[in-house]
PDBQT receptor file of N, H, CA, C and O in Angstrom, charges set to zero:
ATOM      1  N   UNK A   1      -7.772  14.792 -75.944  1.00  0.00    +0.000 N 
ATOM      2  CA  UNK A   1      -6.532  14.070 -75.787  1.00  0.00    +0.000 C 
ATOM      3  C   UNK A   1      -5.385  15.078 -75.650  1.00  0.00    +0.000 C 
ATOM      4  O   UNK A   1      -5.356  15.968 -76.500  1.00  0.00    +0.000 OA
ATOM      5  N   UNK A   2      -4.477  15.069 -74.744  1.00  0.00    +0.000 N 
ATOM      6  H   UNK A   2      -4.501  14.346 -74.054  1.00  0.00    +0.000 HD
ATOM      7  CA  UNK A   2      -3.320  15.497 -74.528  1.00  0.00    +0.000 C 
ATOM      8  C   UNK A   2      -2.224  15.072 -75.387  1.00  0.00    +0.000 C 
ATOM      9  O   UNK A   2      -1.789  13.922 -75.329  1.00  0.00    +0.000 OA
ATOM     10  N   UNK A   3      -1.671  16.116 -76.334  1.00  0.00    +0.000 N 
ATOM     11  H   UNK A   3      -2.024  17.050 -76.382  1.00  0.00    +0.000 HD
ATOM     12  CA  UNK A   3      -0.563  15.468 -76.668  1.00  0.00    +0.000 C 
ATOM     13  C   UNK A   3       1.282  16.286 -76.189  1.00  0.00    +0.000 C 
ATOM     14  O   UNK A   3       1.636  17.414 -76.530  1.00  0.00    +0.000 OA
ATOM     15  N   UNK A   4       1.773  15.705 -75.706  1.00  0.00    +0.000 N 
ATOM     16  H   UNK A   4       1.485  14.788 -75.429  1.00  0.00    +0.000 HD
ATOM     17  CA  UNK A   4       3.113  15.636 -75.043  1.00  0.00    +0.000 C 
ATOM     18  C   UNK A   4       4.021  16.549 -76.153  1.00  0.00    +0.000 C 
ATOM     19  O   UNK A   4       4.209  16.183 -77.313  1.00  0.00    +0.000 OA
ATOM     20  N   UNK A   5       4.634  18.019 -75.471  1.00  0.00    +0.000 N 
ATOM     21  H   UNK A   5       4.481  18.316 -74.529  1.00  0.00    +0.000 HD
ATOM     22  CA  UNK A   5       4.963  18.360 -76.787  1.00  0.00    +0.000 C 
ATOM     23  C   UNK A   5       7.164  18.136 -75.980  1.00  0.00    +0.000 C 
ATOM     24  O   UNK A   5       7.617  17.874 -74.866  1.00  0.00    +0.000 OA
ATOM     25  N   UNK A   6       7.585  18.336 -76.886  1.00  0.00    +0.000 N 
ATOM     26  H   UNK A   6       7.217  18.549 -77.791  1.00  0.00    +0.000 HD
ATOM     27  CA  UNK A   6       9.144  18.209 -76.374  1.00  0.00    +0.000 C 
ATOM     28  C   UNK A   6      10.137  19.556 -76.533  1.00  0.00    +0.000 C 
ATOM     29  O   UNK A   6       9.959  20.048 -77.647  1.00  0.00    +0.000 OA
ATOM     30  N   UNK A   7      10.755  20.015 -76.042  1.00  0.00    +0.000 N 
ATOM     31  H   UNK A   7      10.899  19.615 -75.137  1.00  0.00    +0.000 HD
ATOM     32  CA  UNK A   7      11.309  21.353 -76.505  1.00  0.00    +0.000 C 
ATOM     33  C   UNK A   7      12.983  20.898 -76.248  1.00  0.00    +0.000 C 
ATOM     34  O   UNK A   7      13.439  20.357 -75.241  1.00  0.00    +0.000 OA
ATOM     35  N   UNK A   8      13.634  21.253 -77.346  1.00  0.00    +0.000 N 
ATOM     36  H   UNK A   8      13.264  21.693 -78.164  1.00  0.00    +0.000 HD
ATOM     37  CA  UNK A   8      14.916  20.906 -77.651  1.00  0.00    +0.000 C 
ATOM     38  C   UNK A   8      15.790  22.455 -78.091  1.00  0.00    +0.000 C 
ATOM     39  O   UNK A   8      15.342  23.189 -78.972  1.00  0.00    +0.000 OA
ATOM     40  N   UNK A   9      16.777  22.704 -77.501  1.00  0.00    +0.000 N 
ATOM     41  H   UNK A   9      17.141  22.107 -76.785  1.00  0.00    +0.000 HD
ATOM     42  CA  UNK A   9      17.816  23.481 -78.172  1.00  0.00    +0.000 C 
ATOM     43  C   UNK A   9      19.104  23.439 -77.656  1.00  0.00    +0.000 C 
ATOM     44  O   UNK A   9      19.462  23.163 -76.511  1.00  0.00    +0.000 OA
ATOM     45  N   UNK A  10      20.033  23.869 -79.036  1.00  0.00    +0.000 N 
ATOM     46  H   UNK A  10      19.742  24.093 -79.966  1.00  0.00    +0.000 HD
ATOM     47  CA  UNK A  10      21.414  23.700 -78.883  1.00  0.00    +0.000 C 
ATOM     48  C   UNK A  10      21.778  24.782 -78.030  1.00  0.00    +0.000 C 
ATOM     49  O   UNK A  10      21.559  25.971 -78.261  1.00  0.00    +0.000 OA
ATOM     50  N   UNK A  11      22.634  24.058 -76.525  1.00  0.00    +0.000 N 
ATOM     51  H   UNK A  11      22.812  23.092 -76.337  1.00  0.00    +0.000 HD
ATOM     52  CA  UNK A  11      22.955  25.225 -75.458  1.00  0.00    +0.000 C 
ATOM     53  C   UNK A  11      23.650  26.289 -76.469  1.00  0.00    +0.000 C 
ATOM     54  O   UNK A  11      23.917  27.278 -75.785  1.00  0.00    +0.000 OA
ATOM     55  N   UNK A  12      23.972  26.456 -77.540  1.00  0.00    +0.000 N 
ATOM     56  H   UNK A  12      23.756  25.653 -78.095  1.00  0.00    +0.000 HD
ATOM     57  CA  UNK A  12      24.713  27.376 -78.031  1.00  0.00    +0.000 C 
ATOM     58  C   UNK A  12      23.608  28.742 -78.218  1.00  0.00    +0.000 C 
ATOM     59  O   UNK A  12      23.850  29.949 -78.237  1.00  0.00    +0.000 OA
ATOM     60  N   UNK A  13      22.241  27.947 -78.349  1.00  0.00    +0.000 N 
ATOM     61  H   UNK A  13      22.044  26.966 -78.334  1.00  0.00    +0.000 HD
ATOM     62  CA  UNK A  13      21.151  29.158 -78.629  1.00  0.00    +0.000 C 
ATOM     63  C   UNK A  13      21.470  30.277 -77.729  1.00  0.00    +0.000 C 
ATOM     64  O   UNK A  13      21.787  31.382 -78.168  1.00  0.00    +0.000 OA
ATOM     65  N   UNK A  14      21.379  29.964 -76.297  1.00  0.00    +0.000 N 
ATOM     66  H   UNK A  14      21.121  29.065 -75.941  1.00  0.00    +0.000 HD
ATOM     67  CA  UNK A  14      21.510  31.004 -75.121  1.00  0.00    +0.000 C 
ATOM     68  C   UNK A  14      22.561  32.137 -76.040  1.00  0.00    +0.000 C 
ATOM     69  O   UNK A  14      22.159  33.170 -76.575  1.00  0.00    +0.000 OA
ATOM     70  N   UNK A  15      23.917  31.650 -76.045  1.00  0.00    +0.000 N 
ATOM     71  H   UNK A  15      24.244  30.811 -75.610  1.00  0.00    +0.000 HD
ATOM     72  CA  UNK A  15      24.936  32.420 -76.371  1.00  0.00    +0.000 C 
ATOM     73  C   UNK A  15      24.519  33.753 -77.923  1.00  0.00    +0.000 C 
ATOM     74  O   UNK A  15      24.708  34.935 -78.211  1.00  0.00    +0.000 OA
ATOM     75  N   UNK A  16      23.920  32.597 -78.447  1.00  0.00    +0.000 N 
ATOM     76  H   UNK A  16      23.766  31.637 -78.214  1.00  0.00    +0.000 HD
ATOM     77  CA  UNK A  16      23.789  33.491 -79.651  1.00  0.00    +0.000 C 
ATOM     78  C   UNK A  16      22.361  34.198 -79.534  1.00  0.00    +0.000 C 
ATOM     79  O   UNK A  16      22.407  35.241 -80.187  1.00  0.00    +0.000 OA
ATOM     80  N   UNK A  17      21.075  34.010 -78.927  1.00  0.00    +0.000 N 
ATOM     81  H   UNK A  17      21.038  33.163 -78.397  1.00  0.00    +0.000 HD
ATOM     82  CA  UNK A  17      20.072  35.062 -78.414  1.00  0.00    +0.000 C 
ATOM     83  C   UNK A  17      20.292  35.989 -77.224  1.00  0.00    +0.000 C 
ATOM     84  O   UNK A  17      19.793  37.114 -77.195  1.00  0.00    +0.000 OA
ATOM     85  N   UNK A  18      21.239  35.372 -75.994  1.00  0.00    +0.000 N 
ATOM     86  H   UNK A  18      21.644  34.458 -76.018  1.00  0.00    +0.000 HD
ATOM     87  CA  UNK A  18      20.679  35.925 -74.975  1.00  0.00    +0.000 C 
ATOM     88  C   UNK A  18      22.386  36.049 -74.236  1.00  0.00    +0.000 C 
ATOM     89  O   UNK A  18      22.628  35.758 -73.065  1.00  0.00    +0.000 OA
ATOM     90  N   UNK A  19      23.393  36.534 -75.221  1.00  0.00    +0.000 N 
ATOM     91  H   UNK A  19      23.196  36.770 -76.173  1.00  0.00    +0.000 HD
ATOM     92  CA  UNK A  19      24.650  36.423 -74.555  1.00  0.00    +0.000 C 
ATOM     93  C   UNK A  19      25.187  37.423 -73.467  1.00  0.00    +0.000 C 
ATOM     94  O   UNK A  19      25.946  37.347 -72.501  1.00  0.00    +0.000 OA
ATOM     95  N   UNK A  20      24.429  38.406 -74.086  1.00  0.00    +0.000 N 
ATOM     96  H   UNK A  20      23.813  38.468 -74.871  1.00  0.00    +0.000 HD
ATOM     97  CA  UNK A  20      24.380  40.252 -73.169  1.00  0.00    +0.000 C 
ATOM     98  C   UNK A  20      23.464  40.106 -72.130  1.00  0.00    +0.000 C 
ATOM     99  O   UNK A  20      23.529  41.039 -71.330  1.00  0.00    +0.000 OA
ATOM    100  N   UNK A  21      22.316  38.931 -71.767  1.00  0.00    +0.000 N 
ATOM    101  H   UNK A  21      22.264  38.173 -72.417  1.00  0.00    +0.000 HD
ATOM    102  CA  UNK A  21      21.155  38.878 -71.441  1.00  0.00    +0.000 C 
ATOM    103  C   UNK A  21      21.486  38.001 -70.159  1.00  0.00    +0.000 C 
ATOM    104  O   UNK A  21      21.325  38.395 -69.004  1.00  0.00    +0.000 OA
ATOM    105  N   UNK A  22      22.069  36.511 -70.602  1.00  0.00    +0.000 N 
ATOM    106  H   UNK A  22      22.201  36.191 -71.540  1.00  0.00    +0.000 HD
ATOM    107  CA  UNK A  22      22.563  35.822 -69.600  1.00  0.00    +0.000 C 
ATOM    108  C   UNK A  22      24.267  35.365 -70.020  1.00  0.00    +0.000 C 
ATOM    109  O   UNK A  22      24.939  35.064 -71.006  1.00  0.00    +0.000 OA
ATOM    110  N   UNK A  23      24.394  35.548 -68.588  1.00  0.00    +0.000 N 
ATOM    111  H   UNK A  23      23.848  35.793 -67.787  1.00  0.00    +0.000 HD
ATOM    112  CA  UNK A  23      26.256  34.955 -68.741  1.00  0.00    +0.000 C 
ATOM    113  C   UNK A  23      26.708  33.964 -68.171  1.00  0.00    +0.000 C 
ATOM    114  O   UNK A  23      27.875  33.617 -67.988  1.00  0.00    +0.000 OA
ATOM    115  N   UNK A  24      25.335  33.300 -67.760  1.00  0.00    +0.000 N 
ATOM    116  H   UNK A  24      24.387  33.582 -67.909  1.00  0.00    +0.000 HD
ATOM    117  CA  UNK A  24      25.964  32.049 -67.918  1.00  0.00    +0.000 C 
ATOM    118  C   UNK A  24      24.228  31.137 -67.569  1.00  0.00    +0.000 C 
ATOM    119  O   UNK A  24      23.252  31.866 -67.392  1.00  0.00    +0.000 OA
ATOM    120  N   UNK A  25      24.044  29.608 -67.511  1.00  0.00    +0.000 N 
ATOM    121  H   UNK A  25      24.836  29.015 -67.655  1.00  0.00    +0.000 HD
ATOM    122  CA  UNK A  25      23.312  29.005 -67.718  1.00  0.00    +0.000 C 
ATOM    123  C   UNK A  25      21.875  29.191 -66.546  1.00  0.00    +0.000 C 
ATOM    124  O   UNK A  25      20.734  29.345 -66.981  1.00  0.00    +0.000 OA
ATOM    125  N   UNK A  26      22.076  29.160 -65.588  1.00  0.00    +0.000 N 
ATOM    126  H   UNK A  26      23.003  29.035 -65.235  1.00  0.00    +0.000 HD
ATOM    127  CA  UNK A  26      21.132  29.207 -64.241  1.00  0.00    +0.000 C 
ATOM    128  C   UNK A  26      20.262  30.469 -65.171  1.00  0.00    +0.000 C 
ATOM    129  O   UNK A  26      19.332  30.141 -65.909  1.00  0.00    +0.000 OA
ATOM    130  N   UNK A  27      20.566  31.482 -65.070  1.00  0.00    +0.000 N 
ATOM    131  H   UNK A  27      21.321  31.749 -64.471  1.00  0.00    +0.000 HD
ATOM    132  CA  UNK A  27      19.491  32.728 -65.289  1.00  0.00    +0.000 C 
ATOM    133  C   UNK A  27      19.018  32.476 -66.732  1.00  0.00    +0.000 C 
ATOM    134  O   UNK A  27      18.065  33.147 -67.129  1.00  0.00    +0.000 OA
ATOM    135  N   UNK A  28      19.553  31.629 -67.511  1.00  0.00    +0.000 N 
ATOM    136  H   UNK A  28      20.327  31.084 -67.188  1.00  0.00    +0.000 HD
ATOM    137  CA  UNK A  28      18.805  31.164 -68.774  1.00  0.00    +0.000 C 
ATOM    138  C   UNK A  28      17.879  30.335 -68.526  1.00  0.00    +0.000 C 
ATOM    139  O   UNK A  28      16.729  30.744 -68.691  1.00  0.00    +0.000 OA
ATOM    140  N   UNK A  29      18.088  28.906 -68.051  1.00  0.00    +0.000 N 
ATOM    141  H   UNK A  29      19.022  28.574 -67.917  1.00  0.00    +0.000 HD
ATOM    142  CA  UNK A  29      16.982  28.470 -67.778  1.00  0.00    +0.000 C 
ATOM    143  C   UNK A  29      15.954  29.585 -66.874  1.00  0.00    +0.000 C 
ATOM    144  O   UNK A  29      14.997  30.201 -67.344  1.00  0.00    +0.000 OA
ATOM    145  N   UNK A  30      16.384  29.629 -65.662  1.00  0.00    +0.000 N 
ATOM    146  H   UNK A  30      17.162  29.129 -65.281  1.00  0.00    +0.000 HD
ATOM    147  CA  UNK A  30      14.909  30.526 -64.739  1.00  0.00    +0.000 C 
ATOM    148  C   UNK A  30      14.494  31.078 -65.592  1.00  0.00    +0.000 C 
ATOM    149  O   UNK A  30      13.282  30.936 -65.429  1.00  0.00    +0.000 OA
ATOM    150  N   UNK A  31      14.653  31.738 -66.586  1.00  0.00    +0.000 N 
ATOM    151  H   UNK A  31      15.638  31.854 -66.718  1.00  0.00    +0.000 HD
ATOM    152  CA  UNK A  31      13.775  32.468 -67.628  1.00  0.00    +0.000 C 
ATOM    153  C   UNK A  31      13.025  31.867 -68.469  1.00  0.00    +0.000 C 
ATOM    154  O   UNK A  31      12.043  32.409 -68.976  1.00  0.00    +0.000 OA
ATOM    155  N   UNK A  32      13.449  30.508 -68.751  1.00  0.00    +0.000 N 
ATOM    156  H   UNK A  32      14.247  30.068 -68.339  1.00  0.00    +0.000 HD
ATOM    157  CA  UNK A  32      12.638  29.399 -69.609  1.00  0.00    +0.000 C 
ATOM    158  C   UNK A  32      11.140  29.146 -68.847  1.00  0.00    +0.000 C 
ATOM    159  O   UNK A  32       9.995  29.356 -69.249  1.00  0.00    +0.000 OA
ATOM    160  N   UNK A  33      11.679  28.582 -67.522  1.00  0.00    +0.000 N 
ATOM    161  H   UNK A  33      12.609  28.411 -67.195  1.00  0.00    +0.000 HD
ATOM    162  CA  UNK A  33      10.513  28.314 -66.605  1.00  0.00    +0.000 C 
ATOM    163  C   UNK A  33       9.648  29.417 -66.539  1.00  0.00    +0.000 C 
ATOM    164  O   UNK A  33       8.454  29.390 -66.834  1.00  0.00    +0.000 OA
ATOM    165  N   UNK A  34      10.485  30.688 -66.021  1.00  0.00    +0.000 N 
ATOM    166  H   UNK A  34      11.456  30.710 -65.781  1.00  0.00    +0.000 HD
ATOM    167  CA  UNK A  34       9.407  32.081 -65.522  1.00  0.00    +0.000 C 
ATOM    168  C   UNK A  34       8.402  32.435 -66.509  1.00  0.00    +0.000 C 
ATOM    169  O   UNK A  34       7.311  32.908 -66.191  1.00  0.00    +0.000 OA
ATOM    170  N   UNK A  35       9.009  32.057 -68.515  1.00  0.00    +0.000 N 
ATOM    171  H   UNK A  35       9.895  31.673 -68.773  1.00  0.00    +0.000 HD
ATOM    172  CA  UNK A  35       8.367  32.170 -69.491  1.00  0.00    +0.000 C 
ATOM    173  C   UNK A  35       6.907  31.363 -69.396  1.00  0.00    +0.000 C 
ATOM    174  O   UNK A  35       5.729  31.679 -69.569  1.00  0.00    +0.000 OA
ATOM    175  N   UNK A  36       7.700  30.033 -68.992  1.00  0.00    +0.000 N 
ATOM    176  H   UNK A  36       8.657  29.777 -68.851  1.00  0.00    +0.000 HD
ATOM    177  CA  UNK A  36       6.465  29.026 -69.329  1.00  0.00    +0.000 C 
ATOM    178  C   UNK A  36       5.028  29.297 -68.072  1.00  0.00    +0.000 C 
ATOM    179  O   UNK A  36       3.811  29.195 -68.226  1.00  0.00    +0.000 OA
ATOM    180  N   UNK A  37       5.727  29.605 -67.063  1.00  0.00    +0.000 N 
ATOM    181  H   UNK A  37       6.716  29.687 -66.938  1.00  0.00    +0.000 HD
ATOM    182  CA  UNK A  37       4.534  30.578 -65.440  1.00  0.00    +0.000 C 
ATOM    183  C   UNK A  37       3.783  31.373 -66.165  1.00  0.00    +0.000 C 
ATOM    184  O   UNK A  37       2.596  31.528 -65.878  1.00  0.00    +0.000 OA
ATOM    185  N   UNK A  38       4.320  31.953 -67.139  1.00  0.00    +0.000 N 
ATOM    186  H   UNK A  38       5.285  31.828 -67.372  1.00  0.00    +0.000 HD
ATOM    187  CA  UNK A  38       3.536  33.125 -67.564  1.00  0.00    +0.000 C 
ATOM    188  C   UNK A  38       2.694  33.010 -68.549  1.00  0.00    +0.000 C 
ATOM    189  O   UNK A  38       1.678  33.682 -68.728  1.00  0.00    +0.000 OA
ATOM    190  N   UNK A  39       3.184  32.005 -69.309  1.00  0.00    +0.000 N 
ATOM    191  H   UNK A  39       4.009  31.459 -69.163  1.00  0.00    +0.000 HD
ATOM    192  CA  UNK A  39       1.885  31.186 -70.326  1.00  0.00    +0.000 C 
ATOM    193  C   UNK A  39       0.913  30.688 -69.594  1.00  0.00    +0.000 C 
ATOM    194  O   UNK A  39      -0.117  30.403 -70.205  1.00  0.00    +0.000 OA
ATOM    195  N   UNK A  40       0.947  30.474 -68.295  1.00  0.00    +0.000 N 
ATOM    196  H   UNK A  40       1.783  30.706 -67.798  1.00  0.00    +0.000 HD
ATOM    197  CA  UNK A  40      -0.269  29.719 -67.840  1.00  0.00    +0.000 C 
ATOM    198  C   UNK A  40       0.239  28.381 -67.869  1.00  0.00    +0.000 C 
ATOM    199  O   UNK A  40      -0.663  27.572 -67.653  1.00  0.00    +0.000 OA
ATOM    200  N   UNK A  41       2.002  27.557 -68.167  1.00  0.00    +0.000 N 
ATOM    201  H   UNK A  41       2.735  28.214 -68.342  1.00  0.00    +0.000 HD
ATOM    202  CA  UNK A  41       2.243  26.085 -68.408  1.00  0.00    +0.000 C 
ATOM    203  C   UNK A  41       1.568  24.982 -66.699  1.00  0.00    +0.000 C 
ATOM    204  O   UNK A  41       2.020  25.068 -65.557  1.00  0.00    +0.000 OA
ATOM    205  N   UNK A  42       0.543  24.176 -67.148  1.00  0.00    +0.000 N 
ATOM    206  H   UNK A  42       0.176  24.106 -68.075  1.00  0.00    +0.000 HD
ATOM    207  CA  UNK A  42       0.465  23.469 -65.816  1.00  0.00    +0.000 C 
ATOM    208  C   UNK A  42       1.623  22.577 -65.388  1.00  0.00    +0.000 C 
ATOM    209  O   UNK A  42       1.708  22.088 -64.262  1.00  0.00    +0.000 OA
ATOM    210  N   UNK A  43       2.361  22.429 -66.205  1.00  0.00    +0.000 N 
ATOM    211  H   UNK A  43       2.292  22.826 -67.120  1.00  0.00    +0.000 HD
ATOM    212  CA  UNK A  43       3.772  21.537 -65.852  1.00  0.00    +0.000 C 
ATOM    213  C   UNK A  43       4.976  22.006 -66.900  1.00  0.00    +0.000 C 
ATOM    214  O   UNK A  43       4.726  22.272 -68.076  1.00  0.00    +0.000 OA
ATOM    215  N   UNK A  44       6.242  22.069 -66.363  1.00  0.00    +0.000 N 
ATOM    216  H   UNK A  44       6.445  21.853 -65.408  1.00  0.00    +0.000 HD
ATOM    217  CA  UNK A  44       7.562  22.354 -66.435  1.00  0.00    +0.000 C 
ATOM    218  C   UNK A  44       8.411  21.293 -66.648  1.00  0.00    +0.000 C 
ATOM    219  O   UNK A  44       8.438  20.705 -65.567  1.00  0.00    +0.000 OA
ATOM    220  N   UNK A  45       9.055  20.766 -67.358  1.00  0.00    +0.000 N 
ATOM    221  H   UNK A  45       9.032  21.243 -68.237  1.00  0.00    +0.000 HD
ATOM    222  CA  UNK A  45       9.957  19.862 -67.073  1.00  0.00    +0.000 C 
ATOM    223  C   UNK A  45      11.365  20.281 -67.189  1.00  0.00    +0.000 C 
ATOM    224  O   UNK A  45      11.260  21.272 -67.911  1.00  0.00    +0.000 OA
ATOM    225  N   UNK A  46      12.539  20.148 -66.941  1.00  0.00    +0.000 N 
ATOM    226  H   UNK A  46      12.624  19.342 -66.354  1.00  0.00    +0.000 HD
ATOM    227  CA  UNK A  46      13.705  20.912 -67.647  1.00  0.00    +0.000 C 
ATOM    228  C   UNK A  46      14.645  19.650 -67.198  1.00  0.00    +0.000 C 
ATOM    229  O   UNK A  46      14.674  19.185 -66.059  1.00  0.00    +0.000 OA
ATOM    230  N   UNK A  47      15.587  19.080 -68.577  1.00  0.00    +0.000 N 
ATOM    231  H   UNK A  47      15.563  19.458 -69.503  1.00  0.00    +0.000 HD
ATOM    232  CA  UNK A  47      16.736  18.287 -68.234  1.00  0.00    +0.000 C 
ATOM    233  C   UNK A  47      17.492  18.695 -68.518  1.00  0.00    +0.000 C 
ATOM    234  O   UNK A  47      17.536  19.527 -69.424  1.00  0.00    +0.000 OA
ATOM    235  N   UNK A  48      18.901  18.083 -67.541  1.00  0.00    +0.000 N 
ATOM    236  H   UNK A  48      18.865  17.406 -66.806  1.00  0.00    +0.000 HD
ATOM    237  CA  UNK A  48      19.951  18.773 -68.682  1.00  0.00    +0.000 C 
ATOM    238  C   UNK A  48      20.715  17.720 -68.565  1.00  0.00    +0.000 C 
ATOM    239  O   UNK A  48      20.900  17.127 -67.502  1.00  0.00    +0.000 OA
ATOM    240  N   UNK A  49      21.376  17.319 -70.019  1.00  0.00    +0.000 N 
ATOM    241  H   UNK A  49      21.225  17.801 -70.882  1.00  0.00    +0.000 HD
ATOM    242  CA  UNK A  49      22.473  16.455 -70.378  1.00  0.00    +0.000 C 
ATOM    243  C   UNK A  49      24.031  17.193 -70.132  1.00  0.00    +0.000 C 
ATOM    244  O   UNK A  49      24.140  18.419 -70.155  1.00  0.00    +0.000 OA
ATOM    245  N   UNK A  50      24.784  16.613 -69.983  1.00  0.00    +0.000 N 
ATOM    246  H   UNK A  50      24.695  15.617 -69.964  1.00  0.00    +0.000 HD
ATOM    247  CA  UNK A  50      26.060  17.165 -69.820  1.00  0.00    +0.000 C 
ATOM    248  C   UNK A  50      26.719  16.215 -70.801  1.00  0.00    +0.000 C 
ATOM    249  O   UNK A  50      27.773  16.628 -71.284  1.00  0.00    +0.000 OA
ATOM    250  N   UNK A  51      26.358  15.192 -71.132  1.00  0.00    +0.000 N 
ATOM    251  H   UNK A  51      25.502  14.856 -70.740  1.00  0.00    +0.000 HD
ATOM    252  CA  UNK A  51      26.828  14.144 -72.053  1.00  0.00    +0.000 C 
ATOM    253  C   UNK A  51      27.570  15.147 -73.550  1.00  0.00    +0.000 C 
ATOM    254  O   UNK A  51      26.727  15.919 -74.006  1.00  0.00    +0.000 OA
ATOM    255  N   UNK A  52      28.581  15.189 -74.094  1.00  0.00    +0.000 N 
ATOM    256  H   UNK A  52      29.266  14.562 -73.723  1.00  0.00    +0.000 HD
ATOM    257  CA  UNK A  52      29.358  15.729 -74.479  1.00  0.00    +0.000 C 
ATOM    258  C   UNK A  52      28.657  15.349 -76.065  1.00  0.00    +0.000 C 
ATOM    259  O   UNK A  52      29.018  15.987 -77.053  1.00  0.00    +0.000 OA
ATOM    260  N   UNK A  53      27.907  14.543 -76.135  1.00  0.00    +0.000 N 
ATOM    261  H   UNK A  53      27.614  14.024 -75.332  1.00  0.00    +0.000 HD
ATOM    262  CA  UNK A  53      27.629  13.846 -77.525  1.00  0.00    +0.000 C 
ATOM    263  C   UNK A  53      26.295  14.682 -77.630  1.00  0.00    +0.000 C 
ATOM    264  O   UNK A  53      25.561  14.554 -78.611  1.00  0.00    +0.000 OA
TER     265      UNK A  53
């Protein structure tokens, strides 16, 4: 059985791991994805809310 896993973080993470790293959002994600290519992930999903809440 497959179970569905969910990955959540506060956009603030980028800033506070990866602020020298990325300067702004695009090259943070591609690195999420390029991470997950490299695990071997058979599927990717990535959303993004802009919803202020």
């Amino acid at each position: 059985m497959s179970e569905k896993l969910t990955m959540t973080f506060d956009p603030r993470t980028i800033e506070h791991l990866g602020v020298k790293m990325y300067s702004t959002l695009p090259p943070a994600i591609a690195e999420l994805i390029a991470n997950a290519y490299d695990a071997c992930a058979t599927e990717v999903t990535v959303k993004l809310n802009d919803d202020p809440k």
